[in-house]
C-alpha positions in Angstrom: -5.9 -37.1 5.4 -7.8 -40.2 6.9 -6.6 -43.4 5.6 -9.8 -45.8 6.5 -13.2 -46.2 4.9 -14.1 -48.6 8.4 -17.1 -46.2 9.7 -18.8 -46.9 6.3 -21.5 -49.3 5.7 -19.9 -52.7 4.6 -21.4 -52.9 1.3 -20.2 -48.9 0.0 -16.5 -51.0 1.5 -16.8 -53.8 -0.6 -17.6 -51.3 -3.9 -15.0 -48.8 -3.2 -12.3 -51.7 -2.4 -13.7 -53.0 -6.0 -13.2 -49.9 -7.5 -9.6 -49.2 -5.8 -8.4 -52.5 -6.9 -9.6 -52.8 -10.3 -7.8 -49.1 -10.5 -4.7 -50.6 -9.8 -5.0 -53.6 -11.2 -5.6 -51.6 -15.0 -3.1 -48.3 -14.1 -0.2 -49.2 -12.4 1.0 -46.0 -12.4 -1.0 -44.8 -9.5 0.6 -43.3 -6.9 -3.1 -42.6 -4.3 -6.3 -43.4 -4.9 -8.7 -40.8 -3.1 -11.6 -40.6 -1.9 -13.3 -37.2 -1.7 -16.6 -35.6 -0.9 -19.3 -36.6 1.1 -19.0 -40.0 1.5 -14.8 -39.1 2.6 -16.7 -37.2 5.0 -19.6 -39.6 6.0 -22.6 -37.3 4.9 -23.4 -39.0 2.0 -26.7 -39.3 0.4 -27.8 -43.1 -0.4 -30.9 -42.1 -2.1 -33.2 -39.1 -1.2 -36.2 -37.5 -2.9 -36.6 -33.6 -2.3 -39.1 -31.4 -4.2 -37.5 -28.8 -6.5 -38.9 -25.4 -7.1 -42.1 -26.1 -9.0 -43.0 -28.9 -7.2 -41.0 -31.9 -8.8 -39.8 -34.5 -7.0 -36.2 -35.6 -7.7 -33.7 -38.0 -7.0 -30.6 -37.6 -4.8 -28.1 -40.4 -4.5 -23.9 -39.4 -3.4 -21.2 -40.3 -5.9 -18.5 -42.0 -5.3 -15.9 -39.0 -5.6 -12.6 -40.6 -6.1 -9.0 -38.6 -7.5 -6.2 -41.1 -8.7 -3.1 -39.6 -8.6 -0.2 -40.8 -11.3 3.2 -41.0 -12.6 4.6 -41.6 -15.8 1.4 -42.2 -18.1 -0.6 -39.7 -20.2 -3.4 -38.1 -18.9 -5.8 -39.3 -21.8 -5.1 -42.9 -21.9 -5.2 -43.1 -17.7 -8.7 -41.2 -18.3 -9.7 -43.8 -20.9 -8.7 -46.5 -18.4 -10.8 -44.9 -15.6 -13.8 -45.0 -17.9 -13.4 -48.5 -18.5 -13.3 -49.1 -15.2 -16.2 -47.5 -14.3 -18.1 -49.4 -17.1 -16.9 -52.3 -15.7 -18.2 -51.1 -11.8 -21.8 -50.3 -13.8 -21.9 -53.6 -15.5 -25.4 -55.2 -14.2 -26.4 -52.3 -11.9 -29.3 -49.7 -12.1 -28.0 -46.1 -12.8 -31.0 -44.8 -11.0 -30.7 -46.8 -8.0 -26.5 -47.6 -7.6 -23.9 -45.0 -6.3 -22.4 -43.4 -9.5 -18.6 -43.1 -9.0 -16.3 -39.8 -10.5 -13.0 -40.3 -11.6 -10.2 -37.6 -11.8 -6.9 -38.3 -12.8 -4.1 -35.9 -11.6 -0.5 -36.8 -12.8 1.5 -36.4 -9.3 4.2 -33.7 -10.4 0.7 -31.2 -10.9 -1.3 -32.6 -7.8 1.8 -31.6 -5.2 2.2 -28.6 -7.2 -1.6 -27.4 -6.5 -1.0 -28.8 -2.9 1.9 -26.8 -2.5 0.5 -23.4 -4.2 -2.3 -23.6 -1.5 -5.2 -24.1 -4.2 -8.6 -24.8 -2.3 -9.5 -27.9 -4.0 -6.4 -30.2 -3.5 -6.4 -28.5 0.2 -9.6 -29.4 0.8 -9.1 -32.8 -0.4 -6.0 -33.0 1.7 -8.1 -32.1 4.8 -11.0 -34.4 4.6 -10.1 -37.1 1.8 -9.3 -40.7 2.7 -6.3 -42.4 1.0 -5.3 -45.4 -0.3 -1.6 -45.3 -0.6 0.4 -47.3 -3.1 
């Protein structure tokens, strides 16, 4: 796992460092925050237009993909608490335009379970996610 978002531009750095803090700031039981996906493995979209079948043009734009890993809190109320903060990251920014962000919330018991029993997701996330350790 990488532990540095440094090759990314500096403002997708100063909204996932938002995004991380606010996380711990609001759920102190996190153990890692995550980051996942393409923009973990810098071939993120920032906005794109492609044609579909049929000729219609839609809108591409990367989320932020983002695990948060916990101990000792309930799975609802930590995904209740991710929600708020990703109301509070959407507060005053177009949906169409800003990165969208994805929370997961893994309690960390389960999360090094799935590591351990090999499952592709959580080793996949181990090989090219980006961590912030707490």
């Amino acid at each position: 796992m990488k532990d540095s978002i440094a090759y990314l531009p500096k403002d997708k750095q100063e909204e996932l460092n938002l995004l991380a803090n606010e996380v711990l700031k609001r759920l102190p039981q996190t153990e890692y925050i995550i980051l996942y996906e393409s923009y973990a493995r810098n071939n993120c979209v920032r906005r794109g237009i492609r044609v579909e079948d049929g000729g219609i043009p839609t809108v591409k734009i990367s989320d932020y993909d983002i695990l948060v890993v916990t101990s000792g809190i309930n799975s609802k109320k930590a995904e209740m608490i991710l929600d708020n903060v990703e109301d509070l990251f959407f507060d005053g920014k177009d949906f169409d335009r800003d990165t969208p962000v994805q929370f997961i919330n893994d309690d960390i018991k389960k999360f090094n379970q799935f590591i351990e029993e090999g499952r592709y997701f959580y080793t996949q996330i181990r090989e090219e996610g980006i961590i912030e350790n707490q």
